[in-house]
C-alpha positions as semicolon CSV with decimal commas, in nm:
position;residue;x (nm);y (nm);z (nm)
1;X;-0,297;-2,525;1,092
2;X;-0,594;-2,491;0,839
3;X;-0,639;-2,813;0,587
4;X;-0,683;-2,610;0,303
5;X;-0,530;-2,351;0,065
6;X;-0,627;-2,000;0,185
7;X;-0,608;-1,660;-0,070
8;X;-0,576;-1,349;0,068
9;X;-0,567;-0,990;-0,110
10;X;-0,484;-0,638;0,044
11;X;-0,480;-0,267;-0,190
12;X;-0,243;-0,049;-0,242
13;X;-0,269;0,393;-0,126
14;X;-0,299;0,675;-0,311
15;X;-0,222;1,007;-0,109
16;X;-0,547;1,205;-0,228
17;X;-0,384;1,569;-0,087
18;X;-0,171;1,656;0,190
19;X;0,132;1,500;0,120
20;X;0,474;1,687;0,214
21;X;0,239;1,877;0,457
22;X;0,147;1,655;0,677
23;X;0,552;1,628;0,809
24;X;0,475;1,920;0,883
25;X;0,168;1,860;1,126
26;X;-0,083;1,917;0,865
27;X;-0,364;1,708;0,718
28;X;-0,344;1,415;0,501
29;X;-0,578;1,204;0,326
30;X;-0,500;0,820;0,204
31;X;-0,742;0,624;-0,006
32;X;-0,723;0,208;-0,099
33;X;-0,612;0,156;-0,457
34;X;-0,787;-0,128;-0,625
35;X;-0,462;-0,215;-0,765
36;X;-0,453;-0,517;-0,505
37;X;-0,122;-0,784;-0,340
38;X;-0,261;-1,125;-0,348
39;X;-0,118;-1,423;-0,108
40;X;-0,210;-1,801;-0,125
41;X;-0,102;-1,998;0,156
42;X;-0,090;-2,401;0,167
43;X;0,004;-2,616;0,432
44;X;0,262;-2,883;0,325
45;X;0,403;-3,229;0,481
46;X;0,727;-3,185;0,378
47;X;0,877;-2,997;0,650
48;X;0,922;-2,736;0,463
49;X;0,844;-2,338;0,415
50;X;0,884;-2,199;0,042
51;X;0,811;-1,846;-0,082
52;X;0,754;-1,748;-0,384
53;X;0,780;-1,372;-0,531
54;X;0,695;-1,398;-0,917
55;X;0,702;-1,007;-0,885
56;X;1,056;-0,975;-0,883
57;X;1,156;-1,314;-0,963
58;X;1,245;-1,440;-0,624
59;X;1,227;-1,795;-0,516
60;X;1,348;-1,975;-0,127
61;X;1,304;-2,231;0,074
62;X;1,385;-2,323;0,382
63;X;1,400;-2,640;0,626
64;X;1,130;-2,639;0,899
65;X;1,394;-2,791;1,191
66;X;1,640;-2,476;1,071
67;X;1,366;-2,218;1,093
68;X;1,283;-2,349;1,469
69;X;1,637;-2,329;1,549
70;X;1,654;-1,987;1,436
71;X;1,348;-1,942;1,633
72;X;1,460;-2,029;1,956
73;X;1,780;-1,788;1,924
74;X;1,551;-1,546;1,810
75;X;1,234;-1,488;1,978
76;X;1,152;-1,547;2,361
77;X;0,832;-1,714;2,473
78;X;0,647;-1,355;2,528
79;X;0,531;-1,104;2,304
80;X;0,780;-1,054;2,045
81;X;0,878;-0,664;2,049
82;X;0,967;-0,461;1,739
83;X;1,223;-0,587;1,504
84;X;1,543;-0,494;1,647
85;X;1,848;-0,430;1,426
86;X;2,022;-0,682;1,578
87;X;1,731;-0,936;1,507
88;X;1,686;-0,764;1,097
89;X;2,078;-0,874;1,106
90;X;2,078;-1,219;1,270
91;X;1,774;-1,292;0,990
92;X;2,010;-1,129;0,713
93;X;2,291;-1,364;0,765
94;X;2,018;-1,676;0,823
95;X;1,887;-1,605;0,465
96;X;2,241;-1,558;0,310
97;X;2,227;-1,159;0,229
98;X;2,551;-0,965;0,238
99;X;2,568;-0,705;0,485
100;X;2,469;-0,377;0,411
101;X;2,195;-0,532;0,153
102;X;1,863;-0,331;0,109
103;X;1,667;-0,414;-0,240
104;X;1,356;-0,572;-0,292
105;X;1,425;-0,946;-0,246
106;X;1,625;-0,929;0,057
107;X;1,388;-0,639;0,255
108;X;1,066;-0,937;0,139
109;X;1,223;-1,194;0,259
110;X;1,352;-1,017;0,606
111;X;0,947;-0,932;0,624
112;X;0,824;-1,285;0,591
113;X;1,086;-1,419;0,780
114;X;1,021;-1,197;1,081
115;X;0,652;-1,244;1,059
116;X;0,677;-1,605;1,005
117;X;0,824;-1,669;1,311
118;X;0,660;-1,387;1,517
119;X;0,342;-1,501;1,425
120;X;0,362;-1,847;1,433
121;X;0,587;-1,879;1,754
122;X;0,340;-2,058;1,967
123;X;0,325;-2,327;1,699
124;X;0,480;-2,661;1,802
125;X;0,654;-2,746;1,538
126;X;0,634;-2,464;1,318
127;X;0,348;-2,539;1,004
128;X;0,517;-2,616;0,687
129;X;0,365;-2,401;0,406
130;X;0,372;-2,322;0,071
131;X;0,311;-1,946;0,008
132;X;0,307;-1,741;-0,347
133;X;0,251;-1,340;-0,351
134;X;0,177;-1,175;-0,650
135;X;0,080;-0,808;-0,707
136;X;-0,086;-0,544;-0,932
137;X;0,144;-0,276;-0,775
138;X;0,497;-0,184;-0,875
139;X;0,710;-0,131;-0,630
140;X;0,892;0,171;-0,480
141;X;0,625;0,382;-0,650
142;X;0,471;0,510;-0,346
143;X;0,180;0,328;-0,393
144;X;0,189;0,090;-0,062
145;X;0,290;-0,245;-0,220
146;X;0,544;-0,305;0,090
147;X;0,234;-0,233;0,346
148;X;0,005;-0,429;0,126
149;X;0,257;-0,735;0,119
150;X;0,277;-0,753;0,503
151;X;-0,058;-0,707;0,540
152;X;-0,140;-1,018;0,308
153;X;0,139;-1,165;0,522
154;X;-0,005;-1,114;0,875
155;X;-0,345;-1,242;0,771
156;X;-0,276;-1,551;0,613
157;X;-0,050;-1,642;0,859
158;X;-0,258;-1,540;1,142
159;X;-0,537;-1,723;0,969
160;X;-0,320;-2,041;0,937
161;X;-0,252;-2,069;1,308
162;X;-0,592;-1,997;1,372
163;X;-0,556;-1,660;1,592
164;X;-0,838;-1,496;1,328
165;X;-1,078;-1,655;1,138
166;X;-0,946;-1,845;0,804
167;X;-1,269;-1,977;0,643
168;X;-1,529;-1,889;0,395
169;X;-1,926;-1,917;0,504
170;X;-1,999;-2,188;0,215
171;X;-2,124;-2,032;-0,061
172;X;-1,951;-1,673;-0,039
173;X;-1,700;-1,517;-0,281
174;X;-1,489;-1,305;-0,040
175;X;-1,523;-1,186;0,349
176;X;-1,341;-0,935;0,578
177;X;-1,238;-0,988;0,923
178;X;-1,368;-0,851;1,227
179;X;-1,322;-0,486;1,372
180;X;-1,057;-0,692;1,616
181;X;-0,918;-0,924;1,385
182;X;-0,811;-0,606;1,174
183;X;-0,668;-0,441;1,480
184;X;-0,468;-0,755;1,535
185;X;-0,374;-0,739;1,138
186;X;-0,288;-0,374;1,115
187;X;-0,059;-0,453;1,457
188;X;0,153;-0,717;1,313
189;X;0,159;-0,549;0,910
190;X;0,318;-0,243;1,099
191;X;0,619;-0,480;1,241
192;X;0,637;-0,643;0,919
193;X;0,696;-0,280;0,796
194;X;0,918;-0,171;1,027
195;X;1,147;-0,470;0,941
196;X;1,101;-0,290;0,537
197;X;1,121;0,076;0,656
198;X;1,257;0,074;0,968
199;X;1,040;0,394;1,111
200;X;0,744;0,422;0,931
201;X;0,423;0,648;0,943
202;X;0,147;0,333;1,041
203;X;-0,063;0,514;0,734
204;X;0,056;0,307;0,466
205;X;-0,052;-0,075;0,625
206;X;-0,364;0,092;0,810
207;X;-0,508;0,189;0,483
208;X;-0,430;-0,126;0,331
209;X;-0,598;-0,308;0,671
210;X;-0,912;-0,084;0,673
211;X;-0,940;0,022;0,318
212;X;-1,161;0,319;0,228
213;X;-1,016;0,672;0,321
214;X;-0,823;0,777;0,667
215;X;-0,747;1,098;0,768
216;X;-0,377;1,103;0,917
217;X;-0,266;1,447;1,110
218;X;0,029;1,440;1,367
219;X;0,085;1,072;1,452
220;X;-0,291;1,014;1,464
221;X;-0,482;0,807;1,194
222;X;-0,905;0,869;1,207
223;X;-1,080;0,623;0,945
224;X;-1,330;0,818;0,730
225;X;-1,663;0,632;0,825
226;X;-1,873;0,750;0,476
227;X;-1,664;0,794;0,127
228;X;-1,788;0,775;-0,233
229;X;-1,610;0,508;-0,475
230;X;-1,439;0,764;-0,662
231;X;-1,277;0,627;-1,039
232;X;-0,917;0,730;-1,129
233;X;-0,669;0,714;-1,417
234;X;-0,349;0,617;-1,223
235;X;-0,038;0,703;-1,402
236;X;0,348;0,614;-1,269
237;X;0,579;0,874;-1,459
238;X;0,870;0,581;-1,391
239;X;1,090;0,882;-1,277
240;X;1,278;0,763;-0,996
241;X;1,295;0,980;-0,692
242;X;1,396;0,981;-0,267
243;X;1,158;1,082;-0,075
244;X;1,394;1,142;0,152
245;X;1,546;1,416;-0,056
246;X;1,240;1,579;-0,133
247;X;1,119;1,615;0,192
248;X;1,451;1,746;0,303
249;X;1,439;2,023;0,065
250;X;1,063;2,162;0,165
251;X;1,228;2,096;0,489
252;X;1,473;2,363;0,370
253;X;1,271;2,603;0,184
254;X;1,032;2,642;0,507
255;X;1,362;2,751;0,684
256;X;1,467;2,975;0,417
257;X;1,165;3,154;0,314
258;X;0,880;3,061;0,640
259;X;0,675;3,356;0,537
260;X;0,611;3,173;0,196
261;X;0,578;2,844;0,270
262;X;0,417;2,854;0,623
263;X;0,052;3,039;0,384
264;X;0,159;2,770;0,121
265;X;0,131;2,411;0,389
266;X;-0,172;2,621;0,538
267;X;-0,364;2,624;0,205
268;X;-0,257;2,249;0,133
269;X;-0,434;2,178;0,488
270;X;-0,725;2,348;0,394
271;X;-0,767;2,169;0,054
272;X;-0,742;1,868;0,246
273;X;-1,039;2,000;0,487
274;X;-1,230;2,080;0,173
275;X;-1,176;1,793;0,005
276;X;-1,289;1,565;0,341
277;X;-1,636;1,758;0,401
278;X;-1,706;1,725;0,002
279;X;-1,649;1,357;0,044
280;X;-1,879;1,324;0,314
281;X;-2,177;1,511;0,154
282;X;-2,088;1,330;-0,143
283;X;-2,115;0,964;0,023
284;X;-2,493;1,074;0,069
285;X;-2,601;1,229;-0,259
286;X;-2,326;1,277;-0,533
287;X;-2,401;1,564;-0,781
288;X;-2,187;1,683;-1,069
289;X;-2,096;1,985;-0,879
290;X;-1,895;1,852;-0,633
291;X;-1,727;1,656;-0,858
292;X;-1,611;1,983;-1,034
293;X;-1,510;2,109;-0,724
294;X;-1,284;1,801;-0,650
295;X;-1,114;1,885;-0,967
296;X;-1,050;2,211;-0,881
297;X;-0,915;2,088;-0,609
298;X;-0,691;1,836;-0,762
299;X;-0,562;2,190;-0,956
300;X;-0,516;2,400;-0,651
301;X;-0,312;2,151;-0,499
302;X;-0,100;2,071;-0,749
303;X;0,009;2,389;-0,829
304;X;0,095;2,431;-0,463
305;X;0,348;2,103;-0,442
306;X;0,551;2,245;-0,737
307;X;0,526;2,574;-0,554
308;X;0,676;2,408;-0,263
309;X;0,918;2,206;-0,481
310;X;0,815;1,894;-0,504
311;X;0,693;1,904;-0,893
312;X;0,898;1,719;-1,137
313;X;0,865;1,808;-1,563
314;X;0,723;1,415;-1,634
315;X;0,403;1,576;-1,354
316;X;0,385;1,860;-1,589
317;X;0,359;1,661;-1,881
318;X;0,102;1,459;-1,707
319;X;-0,104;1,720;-1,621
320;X;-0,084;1,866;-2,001
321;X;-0,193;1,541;-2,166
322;X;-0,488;1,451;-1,916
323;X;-0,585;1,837;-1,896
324;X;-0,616;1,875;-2,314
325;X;-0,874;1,578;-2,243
326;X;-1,070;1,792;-2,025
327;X;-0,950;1,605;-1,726
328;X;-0,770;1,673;-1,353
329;X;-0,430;1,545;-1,238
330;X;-0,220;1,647;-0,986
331;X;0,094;1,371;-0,795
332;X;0,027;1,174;-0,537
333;X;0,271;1,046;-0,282
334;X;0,666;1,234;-0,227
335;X;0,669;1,343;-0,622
336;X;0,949;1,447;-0,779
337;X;0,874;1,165;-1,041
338;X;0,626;0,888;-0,917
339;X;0,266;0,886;-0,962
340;X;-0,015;1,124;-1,013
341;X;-0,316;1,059;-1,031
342;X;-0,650;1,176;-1,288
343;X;-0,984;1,195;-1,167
344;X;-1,291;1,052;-1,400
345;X;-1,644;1,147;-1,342
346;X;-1,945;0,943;-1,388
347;X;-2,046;0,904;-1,754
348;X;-1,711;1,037;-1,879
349;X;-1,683;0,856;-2,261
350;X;-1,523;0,573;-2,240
351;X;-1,323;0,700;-2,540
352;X;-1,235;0,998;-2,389
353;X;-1,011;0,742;-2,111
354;X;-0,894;0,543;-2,356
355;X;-0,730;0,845;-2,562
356;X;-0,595;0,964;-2,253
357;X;-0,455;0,637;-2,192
358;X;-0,284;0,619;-2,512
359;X;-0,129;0,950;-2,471
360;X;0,045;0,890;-2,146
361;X;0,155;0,515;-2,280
362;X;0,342;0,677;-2,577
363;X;0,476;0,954;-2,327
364;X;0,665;0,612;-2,160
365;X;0,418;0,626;-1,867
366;X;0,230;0,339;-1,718
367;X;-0,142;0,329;-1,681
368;X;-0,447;0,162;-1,451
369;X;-0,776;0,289;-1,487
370;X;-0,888;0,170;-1,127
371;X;-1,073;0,293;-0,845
372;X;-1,008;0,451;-0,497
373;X;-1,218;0,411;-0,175
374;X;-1,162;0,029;-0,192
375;X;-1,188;-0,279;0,003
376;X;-0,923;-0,330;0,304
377;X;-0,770;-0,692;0,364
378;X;-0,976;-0,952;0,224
379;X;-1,049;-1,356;0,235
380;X;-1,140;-1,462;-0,071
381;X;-1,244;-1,836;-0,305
382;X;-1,073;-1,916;-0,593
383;X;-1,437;-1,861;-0,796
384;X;-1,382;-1,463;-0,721
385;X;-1,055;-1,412;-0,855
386;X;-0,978;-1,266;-1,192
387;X;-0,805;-1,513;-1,441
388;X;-0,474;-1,331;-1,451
389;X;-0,445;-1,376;-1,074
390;X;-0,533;-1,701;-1,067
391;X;-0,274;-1,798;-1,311
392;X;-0,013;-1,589;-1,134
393;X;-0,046;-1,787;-0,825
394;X;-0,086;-2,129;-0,993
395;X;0,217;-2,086;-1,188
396;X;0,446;-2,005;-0,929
C-alpha cells in the first residue's frame, strides 16, 4: 500500500457525430469532456474500507475481516473473469440491496465493491482505505460519469497496490500513466462497467482512459493521434429519456422504410468522415474556415437525428436559442432529451456566451462552458486542484 493520500481525476464523453449510426456499423466519434470525476484514496489503520459518494449522498463502510471473507467466496486465486450475475448478486445481498435494485447508489457501490476486491485480491490482508469521489458530471446524462467513476476507481486502486505507478516526480502538478499502465486501466474500468451496464460498448471508459478523440466503428475503437482543443457550450435539456427506446425505434424505422433511412445512416457516416479529416488538418494549422465548416456540420447532422427520430422539442429549443446567437448545436449521445452540445470559435465575445448561457438557464437547462479533446486519467497534487474540488473531497 502507498503511505500517502493519492487524487485521481478521469473526464467525461461527448458523442461529437455518429451516434444511433454507429449500431448500425457506422462511424462514431467520442471526445473527453473537461467536466472531470475526481477520487482521493487514503490508506487507514483501522481495518476498515469507507466510501464516500457526496454526489448522490451516499455513505458505507465496511469491516476489512468481512470484505476478505467475502473475498474468498468470491474470487479464486487466478485472474478474476467478468462479473458474473451470480457474483453482481452475491455482492448485492453483501451490501444489503433488495433484489431487483438498479439506481445510482446500489450500481456504485456493486462497482467499487467488485473492483475492490478484483483488484486488490493478491493483497494479504486487504489495505484499509478511505476513498471520496466527487464529480462535475450528472449522471444518466450520457455524458460517461459511470465510465469515468470506474476509471478513477481502477487507477487509484491499482496505484494503491502498487501494480502502476502512484507517485508524483517532486515538484509536478499532475502526470499520466504509461501507454501500458492505461491498457491495464482501460481493462479493469471496462469490468467495473460491466458490473454498471452489464454489456457495454468499451467506448465510454476508453475515452475516459485515453482522453482526446477515438474513432469507434463495429466493435473496434482507433484513438485519434492529432485533435485540436475544441471549446463548447454543453447544455443538459434535463429531459429524461431510454436509450434503449430510442434506439429500438430507428431500429424500427430502418425496417419500415430501409430506402430512407439506409441514404440517411450513410450521410451521418460521412459527416463523421468529414468531420475526422477536418480535425486532423485542423490539429496542424486551424483557420476560421474549418471552423465554419464544423458548424455546418454540427447542422447537417442534426437535422438528420430528428430525421431519423431521435430529436426531442427541448433539442429544438436548444438549437433556436444558441442559433439566434449566431451559434451551432446539435445532441449528443441517444437524444430524445439529454444533452447537446454548442460549438464556440476562437475570439467569440465573451458576452456573446454569457447571453447564450442565460437563455438556456431560464429555458430550465443546465450549462458548462468547457472544452472537448481533453486529458484522459490523471495523477494529480493537491496544489493543482481547483478550490471547489478540493473542498468537495475534504468535506466528505
Amino acid at each position: 500500500m502507498l503511505p500517502e493520500a493519492l487524487l485521481v481525476s478521469a473526464p467525461g464523453k461527448i458523442i461529437l457525430h455518429g451516434e444511433h449510426a454507429v449500431v448500425h456499423g457506422k462511424i462514431a466519434l467520442a471526445e473527453a469532456l473537461n467536466l472531470r470525476t475526481f477520487l482521493r484514496i487514503k490508506p487507514q489503520k483501522d481495518e476498515k474500507v469507507r466510501l464516500s459518494l457526496p454526489n448522490i449522498g451516499a455513505k458505507r463502510d465496511w469491516d476489512v475481516s468481512k470484505l476478505q471473507l467475502l473475498h474468498e467466496a468470491f474470487l479464486d486465486s487466478g485472474e478474476p473473469p467478468a462479473p458474473t450475475p451470480e457474483q453482481v448478486e452475491k455482492l448485492k445481498v453483501f451490501a444489503g440491496f433488495p433484489t431487483g435494485s438498479s439506481d445510482s447508489e446500489c450500481l456504485a457501490v456493486l462497482a467499487f465493491l467488485y473492483l475492490y476486491l478484483s483488484v486488490c485480491r493478491k493483497q494479504r490482508p486487504l489495505p484499509s482505505v478511505d476513498i471520496v469521489v466527487w464529480s462535475e458530471l450528472p449522471t444518466g446524462a450520457g455524458l460517461g460519469s459511470s465510465a469515468a467513476y470506474s476509471v478513477c476507481l481502477a487507477a487509484a486502486l491499482l496505484a494503491s497496490c502498487e501494480e502502476i505507478t502512484g507517485h508524483l516526480k517532486e515538484g509536478t502538478a499532475s502526470a499520466r500513466w504509461t501507454e501500458e499502465e492505461l491498457n491495464l486501466i482501460n481493462r479493469w474500468a471496462f469490468l467495473g462497467e460491466k458490473v454498471i451496464h452489464g454489456n457495454p460498448s468499451g467506448v465510454d471508459n476508453s475515452i475516459s482512459t485515453w482522453g482526446g478523440a477515438l474513432r469507434f466503428q463495429g466493435g473496434n475503437v482507433l484513438s485519434l493521434q492529432r485533435i485540436p482543443i475544441l471549446r463548447i457550450l454543453l447544455t443538459n435539456t434535463k429531459v429524461p429519456r431510454s436509450t434503449k427506446t430510442l434506439v429500438a425505434g430507428v431500429k424500427d424505422k430502418l425496417v419500415k422504410f430501409p430506402e430512407i433511412m439506409n441514404p440517411l445512416l450513410a450521410s451521418i457516416n460521412a459527416i463523421s468522415q468529414e468531420c475526422e479529416r477536418v480535425l486532423g488538418v485542423m490539429a496542424v494549422a486551424p483557420t476560421p474556415e474549418q471552423y465554419v465548416v464544423l458548424e455546418e456540420l454540427i447542422d447537417m447532422n442534426q437535422h438528420h437525428l430528428n430525421a431519423i427520430g431521435v430529436g426531442h422539442a427541448s433539442l429544438d429549443r436548444l438549437c433556436q436559442v444558441t442559433a439566434s446567437h449566431g451559434l451551432h448545436s446539435k445532441l449528443t449521445g441517444a437524444g430524445g432529451g439529454g444533452c447537446g452540445f454548442t460549438l464556440l470559435r476562437p475570439g467569440l465575445e465573451q458576452s456573446v456566451v454569457e447571453a447564450a448561457k442565460q437563455a438556456l438557464t431560464d429555458c430550465g437547462f443546465e450549462c458548462w462552458e468547457t472544452i472537448i479533446g481533453a486529458p484522459g486519467v490523471s495523477l494529480h497534487s493537491e496544489s493543482s486542484l481547483k478550490a471547489d474540488v478540493l473542498q468537495a473531497l475534504n468535506s466528505s
